[in-house]
NUMAR-36369 format. One record per residue (C-alpha): x, y, z; residue in one letter. Coordinates in steps of 0.02 Angstrom, whole numbers, padded with zeros to 5 digits, always signed. Last residue first. Layout:
// residues N
XYZA/...
***
This chain:
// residues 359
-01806+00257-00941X/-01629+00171-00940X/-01594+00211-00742X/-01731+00108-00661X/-01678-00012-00815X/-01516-00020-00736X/-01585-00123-00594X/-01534-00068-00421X/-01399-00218-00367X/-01265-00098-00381X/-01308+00065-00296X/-01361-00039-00150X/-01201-00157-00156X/-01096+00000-00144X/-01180+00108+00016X/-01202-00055+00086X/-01010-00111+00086X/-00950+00060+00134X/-01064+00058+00278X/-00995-00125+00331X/-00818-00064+00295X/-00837+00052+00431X/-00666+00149+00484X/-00635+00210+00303X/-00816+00280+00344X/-00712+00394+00491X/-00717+00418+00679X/-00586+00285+00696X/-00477+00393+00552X/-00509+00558+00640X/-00443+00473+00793X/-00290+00425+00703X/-00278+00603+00616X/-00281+00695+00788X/-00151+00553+00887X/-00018+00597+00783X/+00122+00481+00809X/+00296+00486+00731X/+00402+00474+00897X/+00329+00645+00923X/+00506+00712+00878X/+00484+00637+00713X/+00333+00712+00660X/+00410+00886+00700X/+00562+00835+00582X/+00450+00762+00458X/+00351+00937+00457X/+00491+01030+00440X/+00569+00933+00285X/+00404+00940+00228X/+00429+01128+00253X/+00600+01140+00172X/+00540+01031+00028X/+00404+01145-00006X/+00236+01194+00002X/+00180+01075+00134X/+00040+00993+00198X/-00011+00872+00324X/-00146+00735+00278X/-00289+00621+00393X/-00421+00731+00393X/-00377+00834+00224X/-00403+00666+00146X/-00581+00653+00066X/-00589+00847+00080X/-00488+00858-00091X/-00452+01034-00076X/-00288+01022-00001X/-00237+00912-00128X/-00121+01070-00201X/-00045+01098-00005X/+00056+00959-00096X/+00034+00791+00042X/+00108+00712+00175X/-00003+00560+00228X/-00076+00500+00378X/-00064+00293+00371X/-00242+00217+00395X/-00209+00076+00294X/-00374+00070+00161X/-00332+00257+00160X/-00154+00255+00133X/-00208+00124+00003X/-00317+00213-00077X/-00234+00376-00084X/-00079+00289-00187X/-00222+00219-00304X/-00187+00407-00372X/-00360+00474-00384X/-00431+00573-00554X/-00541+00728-00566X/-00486+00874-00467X/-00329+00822-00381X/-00232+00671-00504X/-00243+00778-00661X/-00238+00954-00559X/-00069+00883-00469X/+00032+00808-00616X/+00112+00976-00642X/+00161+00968-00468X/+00239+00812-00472X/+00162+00669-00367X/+00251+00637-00228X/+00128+00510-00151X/+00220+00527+00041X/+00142+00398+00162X/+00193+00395+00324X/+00231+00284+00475X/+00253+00129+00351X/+00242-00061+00429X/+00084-00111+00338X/+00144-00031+00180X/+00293-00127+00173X/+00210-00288+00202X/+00090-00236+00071X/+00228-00257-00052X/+00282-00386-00008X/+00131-00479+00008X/+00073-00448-00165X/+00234-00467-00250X/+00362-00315-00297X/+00416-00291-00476X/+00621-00265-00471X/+00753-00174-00451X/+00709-00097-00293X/+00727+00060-00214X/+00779+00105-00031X/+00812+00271+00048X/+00934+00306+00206X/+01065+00210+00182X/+01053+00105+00020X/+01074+00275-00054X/+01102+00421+00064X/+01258+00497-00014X/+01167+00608-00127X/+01275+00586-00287X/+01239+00421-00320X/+01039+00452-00314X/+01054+00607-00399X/+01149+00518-00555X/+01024+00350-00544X/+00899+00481-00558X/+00970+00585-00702X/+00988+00427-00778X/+00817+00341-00764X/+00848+00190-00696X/+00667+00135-00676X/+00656+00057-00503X/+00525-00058-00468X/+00402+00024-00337X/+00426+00071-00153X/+00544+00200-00149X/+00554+00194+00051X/+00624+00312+00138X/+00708+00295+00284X/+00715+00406+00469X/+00838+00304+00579X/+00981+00405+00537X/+00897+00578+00580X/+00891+00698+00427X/+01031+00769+00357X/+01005+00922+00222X/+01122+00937+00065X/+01090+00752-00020X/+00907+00744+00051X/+00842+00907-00044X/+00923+00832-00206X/+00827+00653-00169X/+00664+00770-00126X/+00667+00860-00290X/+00723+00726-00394X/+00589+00609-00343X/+00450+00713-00394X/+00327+00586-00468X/+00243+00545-00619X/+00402+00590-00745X/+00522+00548-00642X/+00453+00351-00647X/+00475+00245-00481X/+00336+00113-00493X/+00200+00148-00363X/+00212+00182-00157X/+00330+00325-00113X/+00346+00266+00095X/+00419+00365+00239X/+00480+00224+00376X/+00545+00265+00533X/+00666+00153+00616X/+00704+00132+00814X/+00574-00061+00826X/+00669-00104+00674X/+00560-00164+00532X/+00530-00330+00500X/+00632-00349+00325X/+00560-00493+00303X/+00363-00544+00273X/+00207-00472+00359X/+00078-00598+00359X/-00050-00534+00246X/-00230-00453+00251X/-00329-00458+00060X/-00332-00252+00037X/-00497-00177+00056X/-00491+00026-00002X/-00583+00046-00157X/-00665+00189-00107X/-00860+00209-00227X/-00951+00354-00261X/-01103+00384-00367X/-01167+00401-00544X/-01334+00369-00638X/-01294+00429-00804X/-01403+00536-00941X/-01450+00664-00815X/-01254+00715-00785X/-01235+00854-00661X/-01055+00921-00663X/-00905+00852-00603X/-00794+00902-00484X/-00900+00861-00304X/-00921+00697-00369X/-00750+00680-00383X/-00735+00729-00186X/-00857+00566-00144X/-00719+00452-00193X/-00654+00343-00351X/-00792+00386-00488X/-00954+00227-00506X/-01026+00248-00654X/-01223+00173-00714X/-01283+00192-00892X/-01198+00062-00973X/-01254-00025-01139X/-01314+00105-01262X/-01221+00246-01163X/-01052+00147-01199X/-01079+00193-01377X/-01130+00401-01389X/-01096+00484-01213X/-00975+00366-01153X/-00862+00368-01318X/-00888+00531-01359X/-00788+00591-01206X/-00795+00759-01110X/-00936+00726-00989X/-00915+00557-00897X/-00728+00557-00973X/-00695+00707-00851X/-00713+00560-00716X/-00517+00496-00721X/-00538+00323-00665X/-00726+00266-00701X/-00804+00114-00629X/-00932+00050-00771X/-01070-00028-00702X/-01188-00157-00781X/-01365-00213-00757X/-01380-00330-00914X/-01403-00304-01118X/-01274-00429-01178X/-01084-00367-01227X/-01075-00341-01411X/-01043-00160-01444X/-00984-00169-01249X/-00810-00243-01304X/-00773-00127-01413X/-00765+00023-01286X/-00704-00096-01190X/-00540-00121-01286X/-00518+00052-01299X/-00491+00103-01121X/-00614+00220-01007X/-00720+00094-00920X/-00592+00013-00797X/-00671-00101-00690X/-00824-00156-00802X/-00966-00213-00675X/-01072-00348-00767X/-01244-00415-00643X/-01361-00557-00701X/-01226-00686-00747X/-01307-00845-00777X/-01150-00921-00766X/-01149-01028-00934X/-01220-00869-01034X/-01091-00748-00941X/-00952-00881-00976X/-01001-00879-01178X/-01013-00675-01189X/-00843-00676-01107X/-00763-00823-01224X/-00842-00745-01385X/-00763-00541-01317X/-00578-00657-01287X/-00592-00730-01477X/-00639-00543-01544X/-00512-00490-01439X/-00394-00621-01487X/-00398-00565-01667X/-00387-00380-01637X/-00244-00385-01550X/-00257-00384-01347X/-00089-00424-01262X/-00126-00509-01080X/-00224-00634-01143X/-00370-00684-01027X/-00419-00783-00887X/-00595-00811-00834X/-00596-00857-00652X/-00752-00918-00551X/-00839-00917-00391X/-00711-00800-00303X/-00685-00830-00123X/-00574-00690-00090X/-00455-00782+00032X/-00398-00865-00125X/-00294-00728-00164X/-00308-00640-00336X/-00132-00558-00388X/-00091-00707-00474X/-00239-00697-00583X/-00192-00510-00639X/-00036-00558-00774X/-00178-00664-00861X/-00301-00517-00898X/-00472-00530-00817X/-00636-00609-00790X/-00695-00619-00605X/-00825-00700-00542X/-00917-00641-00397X/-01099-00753-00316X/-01158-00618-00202X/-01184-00663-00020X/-01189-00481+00041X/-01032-00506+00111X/-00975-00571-00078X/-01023-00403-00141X/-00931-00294-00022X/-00754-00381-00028X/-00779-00442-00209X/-00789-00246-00248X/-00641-00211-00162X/-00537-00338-00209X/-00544-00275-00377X/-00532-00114-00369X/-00350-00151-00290X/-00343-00254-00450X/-00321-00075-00530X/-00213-00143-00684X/-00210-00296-00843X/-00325-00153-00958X/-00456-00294-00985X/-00540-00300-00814X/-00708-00381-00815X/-00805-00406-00668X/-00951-00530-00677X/-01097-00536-00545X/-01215-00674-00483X/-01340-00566-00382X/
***
């Protein structure tokens, strides 16, 4: 196959590494058109065949110049194969009224769209009739749907790095909020308040791991707790590739923090990439008893109701030296364990010609 990724929305390039992962181990020929703020965060080591880069700002006027230069390189290419990486924006939605008839996929974030929006059912049905959701459990959430062909698919391949500086001390324990640090997506306030009347063990850290909005009843709780700089660490600024994934690498547990309001929008029909990379890592995660239902992690998650019982639960943790032998053999027993499965399971739902699925 001689495929073409788009990406117009200048996000998910964690989808994106993925999907050249499995495709190029199947010797597929991957080229990758996307916004310009995305090309730096494609490594070499991902043998791409060709980049397309693209405004980052899409007006009219330079989509209609950006739509010419795609249908141009997937002439010049031979491109047999499209997979849009984030089907649900605007900008695709008008870019598949003049996109060429060709196998393509749409990966879908949030999968209500596949039933509740227009859009799919009435102009990207003309063109795309294949969706790939983020995990088997969203299949498990949405209803039949004869007019799509739909499956599952983890994005959870990271490009390996070197781990850069800070190494992390052989006595410290790292609890890591991956993402950009925004109140309104994630609970900080809770757990910073919880951390300002309750000491925890020195050497246990947190790790905001995101650029820091300063948000001012944040920066107020954060002043106030007396544990900032000590015992949790923002940034105040974007994080590279390798940084960022150097951070990651070296985490003991991953803590998504996602407010409770949040929790049926990112549970029952949308992931948090924050699940993909625990995932792709192997790090257990502490979890909203809400998730609980999402079988996709209830291997490899502890739950709590409360602050006081993750509090609990990162004191038990921490008397075990942090290791929890159960959800690391439940991870070697798991398909995050077999890439090669993964990889089939996605290039066979790929490479089946959509006109299987058209009549």
């Amino acid at each position: 196959m001689n495929v073409l990724i788009i990406e117009l929305g200048g996000s998910h390039a964690e989808c994106i590494y993925s999907t050249v992962h499995f495709l190029t181990h199947h010797h597929c020929q991957v080229h990758v058109a996307c916004n310009e703020s995305l090309v730096r965060l494609l490594p070499e080591s991902l043998q791409l065949s060709g980049i397309l880069s693209l405004p980052n700002k899409l007006t009219f006027l330079r989509q209609v110049h950006s739509f010419i230069r795609i249908r141009k390189y997937i002439a010049e290419h031979r491109i047999d194969t499209i997979i849009i990486n984030t089907t649900e924006t605007k900008v695709v939605r008008n870019l598949s009224l003049v996109l060429p008839r060709k196998n393509t996929i749409g990966l879908v974030h949030n999968a209500k769209k596949l039933k509740n929006s227009s859009t799919f059912s009435k102009i990207l049905y003309r063109k795309i009739k294949k969706y790939l959701v983020m995990g088997d459990y969203l299949l498990t959430e949405i209803d039949p749907l004869p007019k799509y062909s739909v499956s599952s698919f983890y994005p959870i391949y990271f490009p390996k790095v070197e781990v850069l500086s800070p190494l992390k001390p052989a006595d410290e324990y790292w609890i890591t909020i991956p993402g950009t640090v925004a109140v309104e997506r994630r609970d900080y306030l809770s757990l910073v308040n919880y951390l300002s009347k309750h000491a925890f063990p020195e050497n246990i850290k947190f790790i905001f791991l995101g650029k820091f909005n300063e948000r001012k009843e944040l920066v107020m709780a954060l002043s106030d707790s007396g544990v900032w700089h000590s015992q949790i660490k923002t940034f105040d600024y974007q994080l590279g590739y390798n940084e960022f994934h150097s951070y990651i690498q070296q985490s003991d547990l991953i803590l998504p923090l996602i407010n409770s309001e949040a929790n049926g929008f990112y549970g029952n029909t949308r992931i948090s990439g924050t699940f993909n990379l625990g995932l792709g890592y192997k790090k257990p995660f502490l979890l909203n008893r809400k998730y609980e239902s999402n079988k996709d992690l209830s291997c490899f998650s502890h739950y709590y109701d409360s602050m006081e019982e993750l509090a609990e639960i990162i004191l038990h943790l921490y008397y075990q030296n942090f290791k929890d032998p159960a959800i690391q053999d439940a991870y070697q027993e798991s398909i995050f364990n077999d890439m090669e499965r993964l990889s089939i399971r996605f290039y066979d739902f790929v490479k089946t010609d959509q006109d299987a699925v058209l009549h």
